[in-house]
N, CA, C and O atoms as a GROMACS GRO file, in nm:
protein
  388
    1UNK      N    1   4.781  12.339  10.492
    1UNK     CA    2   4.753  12.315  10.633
    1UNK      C    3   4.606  12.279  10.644
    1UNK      O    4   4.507  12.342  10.608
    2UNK      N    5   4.618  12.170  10.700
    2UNK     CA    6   4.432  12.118  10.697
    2UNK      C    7   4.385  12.161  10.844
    2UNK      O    8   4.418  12.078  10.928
    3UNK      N    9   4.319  12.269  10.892
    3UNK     CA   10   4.286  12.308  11.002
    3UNK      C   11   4.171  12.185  11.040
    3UNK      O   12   4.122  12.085  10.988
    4UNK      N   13   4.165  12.262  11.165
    4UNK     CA   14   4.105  12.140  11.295
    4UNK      C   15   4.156  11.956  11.251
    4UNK      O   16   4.091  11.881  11.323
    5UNK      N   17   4.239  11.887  11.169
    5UNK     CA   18   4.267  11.806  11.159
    5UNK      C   19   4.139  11.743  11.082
    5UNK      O   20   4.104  11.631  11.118
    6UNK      N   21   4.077  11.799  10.993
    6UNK     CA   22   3.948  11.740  10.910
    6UNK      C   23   3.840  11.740  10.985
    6UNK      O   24   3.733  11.694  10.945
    7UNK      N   25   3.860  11.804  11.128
    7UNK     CA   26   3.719  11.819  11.227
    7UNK      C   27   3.671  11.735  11.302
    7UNK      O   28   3.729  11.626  11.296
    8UNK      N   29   3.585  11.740  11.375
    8UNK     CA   30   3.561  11.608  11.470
    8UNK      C   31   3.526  11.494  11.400
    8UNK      O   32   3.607  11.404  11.417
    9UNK      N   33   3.465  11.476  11.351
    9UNK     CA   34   3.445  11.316  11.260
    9UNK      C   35   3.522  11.297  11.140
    9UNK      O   36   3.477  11.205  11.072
   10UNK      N   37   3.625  11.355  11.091
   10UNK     CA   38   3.698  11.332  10.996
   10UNK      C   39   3.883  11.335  11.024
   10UNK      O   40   3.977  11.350  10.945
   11UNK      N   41   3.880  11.317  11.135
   11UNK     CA   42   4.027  11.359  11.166
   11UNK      C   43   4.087  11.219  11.129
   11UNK      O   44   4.205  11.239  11.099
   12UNK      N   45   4.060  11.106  11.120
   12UNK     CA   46   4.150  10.986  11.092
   12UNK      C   47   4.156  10.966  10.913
   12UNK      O   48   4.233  10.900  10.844
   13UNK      N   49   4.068  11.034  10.885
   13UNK     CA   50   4.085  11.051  10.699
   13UNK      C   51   4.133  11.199  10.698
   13UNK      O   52   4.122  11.252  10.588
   14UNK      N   53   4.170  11.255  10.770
   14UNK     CA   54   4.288  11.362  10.721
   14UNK      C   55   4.441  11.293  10.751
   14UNK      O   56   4.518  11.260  10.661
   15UNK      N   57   4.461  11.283  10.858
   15UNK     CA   58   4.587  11.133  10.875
   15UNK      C   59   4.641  11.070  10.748
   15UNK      O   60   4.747  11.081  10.685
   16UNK      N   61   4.503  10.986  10.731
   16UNK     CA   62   4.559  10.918  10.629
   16UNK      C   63   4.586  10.993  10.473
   16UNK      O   64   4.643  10.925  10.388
   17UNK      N   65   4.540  11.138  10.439
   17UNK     CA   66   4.535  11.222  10.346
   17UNK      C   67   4.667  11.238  10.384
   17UNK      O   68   4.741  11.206  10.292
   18UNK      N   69   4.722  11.272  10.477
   18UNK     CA   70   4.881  11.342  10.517
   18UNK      C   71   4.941  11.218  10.490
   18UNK      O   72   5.012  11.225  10.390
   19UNK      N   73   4.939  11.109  10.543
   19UNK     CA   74   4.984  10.978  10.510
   19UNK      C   75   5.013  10.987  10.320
   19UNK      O   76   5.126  10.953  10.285
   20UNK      N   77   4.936  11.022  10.235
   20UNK     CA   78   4.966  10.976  10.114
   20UNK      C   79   5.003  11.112  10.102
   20UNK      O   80   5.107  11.097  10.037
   21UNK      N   81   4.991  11.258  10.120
   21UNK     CA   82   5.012  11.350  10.032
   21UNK      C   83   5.176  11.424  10.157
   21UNK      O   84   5.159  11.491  10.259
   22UNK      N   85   5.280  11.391  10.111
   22UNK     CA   86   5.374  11.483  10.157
   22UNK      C   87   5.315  11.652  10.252
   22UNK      O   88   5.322  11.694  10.368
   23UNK      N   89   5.266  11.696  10.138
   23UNK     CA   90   5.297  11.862  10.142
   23UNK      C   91   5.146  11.877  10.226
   23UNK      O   92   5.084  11.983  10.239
   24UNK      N   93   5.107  11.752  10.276
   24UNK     CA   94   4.939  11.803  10.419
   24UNK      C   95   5.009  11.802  10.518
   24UNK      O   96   5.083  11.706  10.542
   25UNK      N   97   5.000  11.920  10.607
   25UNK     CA   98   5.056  11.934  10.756
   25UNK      C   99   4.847  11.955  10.786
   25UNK      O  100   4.740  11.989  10.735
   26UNK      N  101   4.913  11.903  10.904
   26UNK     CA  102   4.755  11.880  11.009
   26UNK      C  103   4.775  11.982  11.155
   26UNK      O  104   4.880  11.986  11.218
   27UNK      N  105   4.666  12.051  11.186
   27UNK     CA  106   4.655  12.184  11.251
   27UNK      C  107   4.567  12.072  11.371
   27UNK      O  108   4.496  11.975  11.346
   28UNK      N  109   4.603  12.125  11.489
   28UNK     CA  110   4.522  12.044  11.597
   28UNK      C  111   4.403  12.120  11.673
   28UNK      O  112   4.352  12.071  11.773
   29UNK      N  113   4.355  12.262  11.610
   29UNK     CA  114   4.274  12.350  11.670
   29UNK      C  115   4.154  12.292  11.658
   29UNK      O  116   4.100  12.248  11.557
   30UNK      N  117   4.112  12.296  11.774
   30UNK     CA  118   3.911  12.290  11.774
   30UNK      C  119   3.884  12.160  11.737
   30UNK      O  120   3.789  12.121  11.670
   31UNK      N  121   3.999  12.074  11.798
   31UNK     CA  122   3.969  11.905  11.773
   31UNK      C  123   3.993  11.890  11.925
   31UNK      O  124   4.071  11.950  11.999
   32UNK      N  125   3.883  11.772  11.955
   32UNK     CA  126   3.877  11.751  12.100
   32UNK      C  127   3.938  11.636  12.112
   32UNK      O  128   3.929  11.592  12.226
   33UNK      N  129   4.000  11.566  12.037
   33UNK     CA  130   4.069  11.438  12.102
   33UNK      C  131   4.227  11.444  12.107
   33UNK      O  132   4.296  11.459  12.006
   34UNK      N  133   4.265  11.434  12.203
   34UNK     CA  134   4.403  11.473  12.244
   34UNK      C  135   4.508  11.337  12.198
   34UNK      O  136   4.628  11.342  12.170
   35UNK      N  137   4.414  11.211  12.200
   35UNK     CA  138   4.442  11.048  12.133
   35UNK      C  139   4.482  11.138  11.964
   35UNK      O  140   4.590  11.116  11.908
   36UNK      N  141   4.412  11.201  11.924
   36UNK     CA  142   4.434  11.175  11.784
   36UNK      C  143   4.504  11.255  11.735
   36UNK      O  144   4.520  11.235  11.614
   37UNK      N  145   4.600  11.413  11.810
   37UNK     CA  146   4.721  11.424  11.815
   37UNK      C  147   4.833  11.311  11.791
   37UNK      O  148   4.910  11.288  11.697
   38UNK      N  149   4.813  11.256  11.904
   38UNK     CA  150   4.903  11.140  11.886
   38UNK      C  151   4.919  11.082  11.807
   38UNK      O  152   5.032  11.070  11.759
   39UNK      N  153   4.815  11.020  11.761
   39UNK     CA  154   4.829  10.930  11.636
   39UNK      C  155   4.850  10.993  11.485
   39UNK      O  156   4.896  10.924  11.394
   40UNK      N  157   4.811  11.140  11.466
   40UNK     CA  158   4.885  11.177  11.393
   40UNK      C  159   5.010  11.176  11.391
   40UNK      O  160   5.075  11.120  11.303
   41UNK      N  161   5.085  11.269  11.538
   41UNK     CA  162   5.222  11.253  11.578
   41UNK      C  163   5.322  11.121  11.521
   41UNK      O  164   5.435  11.114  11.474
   42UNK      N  165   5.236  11.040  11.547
   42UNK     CA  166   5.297  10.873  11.555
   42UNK      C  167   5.330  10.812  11.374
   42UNK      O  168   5.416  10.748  11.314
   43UNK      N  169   5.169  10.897  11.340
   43UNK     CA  170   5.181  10.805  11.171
   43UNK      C  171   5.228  10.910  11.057
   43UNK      O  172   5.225  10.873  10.939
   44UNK      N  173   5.273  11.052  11.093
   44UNK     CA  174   5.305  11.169  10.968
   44UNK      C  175   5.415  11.207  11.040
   44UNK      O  176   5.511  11.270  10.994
   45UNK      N  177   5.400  11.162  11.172
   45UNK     CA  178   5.567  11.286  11.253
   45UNK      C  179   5.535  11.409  11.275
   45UNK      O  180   5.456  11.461  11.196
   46UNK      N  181   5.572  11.465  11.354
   46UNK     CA  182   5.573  11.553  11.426
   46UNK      C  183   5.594  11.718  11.347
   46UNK      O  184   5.575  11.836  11.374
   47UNK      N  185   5.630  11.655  11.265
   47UNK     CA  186   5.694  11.798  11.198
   47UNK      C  187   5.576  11.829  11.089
   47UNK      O  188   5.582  11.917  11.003
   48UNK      N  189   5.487  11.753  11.109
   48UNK     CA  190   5.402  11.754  10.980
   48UNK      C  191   5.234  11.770  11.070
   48UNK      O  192   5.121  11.773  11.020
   49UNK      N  193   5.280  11.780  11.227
   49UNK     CA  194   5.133  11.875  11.270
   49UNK      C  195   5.159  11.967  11.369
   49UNK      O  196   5.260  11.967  11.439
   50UNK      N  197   5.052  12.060  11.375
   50UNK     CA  198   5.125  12.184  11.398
   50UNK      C  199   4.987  12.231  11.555
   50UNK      O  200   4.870  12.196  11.566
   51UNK      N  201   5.062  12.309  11.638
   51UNK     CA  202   4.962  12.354  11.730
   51UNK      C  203   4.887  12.446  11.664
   51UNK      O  204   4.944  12.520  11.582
   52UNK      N  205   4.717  12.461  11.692
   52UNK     CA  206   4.679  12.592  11.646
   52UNK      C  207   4.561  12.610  11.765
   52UNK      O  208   4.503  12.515  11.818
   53UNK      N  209   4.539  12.754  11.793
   53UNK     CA  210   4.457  12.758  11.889
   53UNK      C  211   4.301  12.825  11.828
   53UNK      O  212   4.200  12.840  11.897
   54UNK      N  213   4.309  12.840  11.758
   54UNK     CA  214   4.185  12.843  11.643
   54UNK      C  215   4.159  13.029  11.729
   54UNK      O  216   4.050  13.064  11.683
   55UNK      N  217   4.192  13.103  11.788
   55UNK     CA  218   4.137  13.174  11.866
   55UNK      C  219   4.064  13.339  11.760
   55UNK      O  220   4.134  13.379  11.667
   56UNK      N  221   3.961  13.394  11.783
   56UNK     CA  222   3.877  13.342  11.927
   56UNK      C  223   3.834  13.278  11.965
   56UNK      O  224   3.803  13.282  12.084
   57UNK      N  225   3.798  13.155  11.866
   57UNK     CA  226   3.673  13.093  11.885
   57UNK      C  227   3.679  12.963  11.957
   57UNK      O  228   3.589  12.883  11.981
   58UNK      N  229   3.821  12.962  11.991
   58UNK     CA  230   3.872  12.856  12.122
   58UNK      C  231   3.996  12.913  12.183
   58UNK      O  232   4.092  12.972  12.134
   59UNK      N  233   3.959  12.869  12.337
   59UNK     CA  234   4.043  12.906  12.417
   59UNK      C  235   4.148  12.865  12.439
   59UNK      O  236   4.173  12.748  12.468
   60UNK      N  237   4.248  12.980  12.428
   60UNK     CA  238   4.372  12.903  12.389
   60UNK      C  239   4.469  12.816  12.482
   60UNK      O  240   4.545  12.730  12.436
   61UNK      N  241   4.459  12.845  12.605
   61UNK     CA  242   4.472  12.740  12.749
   61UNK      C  243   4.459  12.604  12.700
   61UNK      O  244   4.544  12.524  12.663
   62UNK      N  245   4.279  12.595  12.711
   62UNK     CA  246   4.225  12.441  12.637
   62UNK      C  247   4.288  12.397  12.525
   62UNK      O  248   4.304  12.275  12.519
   63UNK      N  249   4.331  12.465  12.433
   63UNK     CA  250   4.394  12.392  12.333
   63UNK      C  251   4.565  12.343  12.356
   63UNK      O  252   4.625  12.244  12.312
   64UNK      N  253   4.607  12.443  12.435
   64UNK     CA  254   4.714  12.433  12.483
   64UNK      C  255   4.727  12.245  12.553
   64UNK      O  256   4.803  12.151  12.530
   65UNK      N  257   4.605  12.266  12.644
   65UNK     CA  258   4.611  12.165  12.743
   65UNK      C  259   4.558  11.991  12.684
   65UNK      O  260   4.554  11.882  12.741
   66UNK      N  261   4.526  12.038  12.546
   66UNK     CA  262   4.475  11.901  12.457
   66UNK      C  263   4.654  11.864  12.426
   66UNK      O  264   4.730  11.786  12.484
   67UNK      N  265   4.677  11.950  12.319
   67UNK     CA  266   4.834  11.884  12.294
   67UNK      C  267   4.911  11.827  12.427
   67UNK      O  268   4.990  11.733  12.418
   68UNK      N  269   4.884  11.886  12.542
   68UNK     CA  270   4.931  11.841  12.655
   68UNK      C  271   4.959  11.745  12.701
   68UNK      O  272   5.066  11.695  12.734
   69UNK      N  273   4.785  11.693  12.709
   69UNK     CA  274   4.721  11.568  12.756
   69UNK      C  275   4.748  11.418  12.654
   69UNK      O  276   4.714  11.302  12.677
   70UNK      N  277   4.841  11.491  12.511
   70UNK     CA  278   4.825  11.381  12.395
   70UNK      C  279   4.914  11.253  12.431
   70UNK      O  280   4.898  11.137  12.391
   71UNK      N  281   5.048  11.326  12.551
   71UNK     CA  282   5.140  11.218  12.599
   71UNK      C  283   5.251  11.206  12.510
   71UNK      O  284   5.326  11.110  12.502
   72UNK      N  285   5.255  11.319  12.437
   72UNK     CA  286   5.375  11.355  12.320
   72UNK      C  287   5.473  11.311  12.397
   72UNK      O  288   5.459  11.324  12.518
   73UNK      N  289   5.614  11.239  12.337
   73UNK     CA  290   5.746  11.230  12.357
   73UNK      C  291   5.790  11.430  12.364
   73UNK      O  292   5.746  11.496  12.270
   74UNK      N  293   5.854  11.487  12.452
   74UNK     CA  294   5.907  11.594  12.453
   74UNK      C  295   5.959  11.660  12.319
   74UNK      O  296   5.992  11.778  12.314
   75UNK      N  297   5.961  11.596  12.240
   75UNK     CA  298   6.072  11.691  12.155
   75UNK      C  299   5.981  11.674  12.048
   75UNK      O  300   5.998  11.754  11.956
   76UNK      N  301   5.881  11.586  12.034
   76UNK     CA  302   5.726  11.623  11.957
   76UNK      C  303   5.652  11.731  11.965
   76UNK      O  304   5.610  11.808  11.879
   77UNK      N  305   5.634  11.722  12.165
   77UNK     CA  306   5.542  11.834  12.188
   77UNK      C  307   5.624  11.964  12.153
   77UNK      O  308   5.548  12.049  12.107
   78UNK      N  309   5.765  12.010  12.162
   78UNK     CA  310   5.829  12.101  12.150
   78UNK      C  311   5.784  12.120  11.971
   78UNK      O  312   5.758  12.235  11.933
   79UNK      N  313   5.778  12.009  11.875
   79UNK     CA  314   5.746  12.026  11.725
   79UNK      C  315   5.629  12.097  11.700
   79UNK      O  316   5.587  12.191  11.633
   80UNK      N  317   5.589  12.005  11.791
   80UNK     CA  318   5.405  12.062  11.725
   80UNK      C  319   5.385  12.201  11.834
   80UNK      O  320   5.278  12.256  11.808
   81UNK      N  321   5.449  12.260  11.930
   81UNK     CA  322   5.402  12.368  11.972
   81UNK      C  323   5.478  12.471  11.916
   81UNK      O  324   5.455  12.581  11.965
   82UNK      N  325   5.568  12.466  11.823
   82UNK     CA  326   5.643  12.568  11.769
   82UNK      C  327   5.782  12.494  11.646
   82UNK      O  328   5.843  12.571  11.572
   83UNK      N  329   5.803  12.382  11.648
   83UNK     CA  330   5.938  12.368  11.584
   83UNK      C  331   5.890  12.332  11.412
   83UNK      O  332   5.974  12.323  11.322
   84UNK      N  333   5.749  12.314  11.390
   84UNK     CA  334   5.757  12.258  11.266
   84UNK      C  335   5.713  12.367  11.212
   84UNK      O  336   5.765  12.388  11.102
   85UNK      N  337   5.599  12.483  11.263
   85UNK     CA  338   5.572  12.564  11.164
   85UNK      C  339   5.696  12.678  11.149
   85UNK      O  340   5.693  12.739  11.042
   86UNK      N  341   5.808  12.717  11.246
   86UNK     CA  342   5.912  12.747  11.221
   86UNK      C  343   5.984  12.707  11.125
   86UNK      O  344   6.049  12.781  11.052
   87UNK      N  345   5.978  12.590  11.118
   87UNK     CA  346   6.124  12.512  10.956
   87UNK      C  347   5.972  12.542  10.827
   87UNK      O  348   5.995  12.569  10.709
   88UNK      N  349   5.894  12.534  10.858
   88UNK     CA  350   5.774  12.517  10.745
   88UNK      C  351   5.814  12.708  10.734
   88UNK      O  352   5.866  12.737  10.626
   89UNK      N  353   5.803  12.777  10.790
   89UNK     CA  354   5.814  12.952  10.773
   89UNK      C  355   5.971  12.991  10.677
   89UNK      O  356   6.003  13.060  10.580
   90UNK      N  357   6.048  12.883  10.794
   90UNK     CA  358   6.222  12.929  10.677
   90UNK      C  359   6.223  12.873  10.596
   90UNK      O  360   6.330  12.880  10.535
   91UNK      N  361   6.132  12.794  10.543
   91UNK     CA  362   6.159  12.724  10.400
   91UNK      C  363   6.062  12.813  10.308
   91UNK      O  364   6.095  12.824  10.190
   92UNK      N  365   5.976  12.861  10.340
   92UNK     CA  366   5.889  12.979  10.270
   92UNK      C  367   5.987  13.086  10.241
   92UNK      O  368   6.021  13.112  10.125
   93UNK      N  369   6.034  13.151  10.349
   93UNK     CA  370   6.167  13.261  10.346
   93UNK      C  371   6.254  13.268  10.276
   93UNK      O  372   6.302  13.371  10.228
   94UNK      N  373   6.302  13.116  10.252
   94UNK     CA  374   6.431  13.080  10.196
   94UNK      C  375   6.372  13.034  10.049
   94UNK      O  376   6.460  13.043   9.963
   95UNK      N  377   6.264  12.993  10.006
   95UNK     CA  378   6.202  13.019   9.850
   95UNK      C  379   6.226  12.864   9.871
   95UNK      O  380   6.212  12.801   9.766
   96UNK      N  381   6.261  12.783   9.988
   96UNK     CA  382   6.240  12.610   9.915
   96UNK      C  383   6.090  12.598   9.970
   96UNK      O  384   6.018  12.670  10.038
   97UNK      N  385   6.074  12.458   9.900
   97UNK     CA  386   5.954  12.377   9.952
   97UNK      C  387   5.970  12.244  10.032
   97UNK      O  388   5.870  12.184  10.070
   0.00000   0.00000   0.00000
């Protein structure tokens, strides 16, 4: 899991890191562009970034309200606020990868 999405100036070369490496899921905490949700969303899928609210050290409302603002198709935002690190947890559980 690559937290904050490679950080504010590196989030489009973590993308493309998830782009070539399968097993990079991208964390959207303590990244301020709600555009680049999306475009992860758009170029790795949904199932491959995950909400995180980094907390304490961000508020978790605001982070809430970035994935919000990203303009996700519904059943994205439903991924990335809970459906991918769920199948990513039962596949840990269940001993696959």
């Amino acid at each position: 899991i690559m937290g904050h999405m490679g950080g504010y100036f590196h989030w489009q070369d973590a993308i493309r890191a998830a782009e070539r490496l399968e097993n990079v899921v991208l964390d959207t905490s303590a990244l301020p562009y709600p555009q680049a949700i999306k475009e992860a969303v758009e170029r790795v899928g949904s199932s491959r970034v995950l909400y995180a609210s980094d907390g304490p050290g961000c508020v978790p409302q605001i982070e809430v309200h970035k994935v919000r603002m990203a303009g996700l198709r519904p059943e994205d935002e439903e991924a990335v606020f809970h459906g991918s690190i769920e199948a990513i947890l039962e596949r840990v559980d269940t001993g696959g990868r």
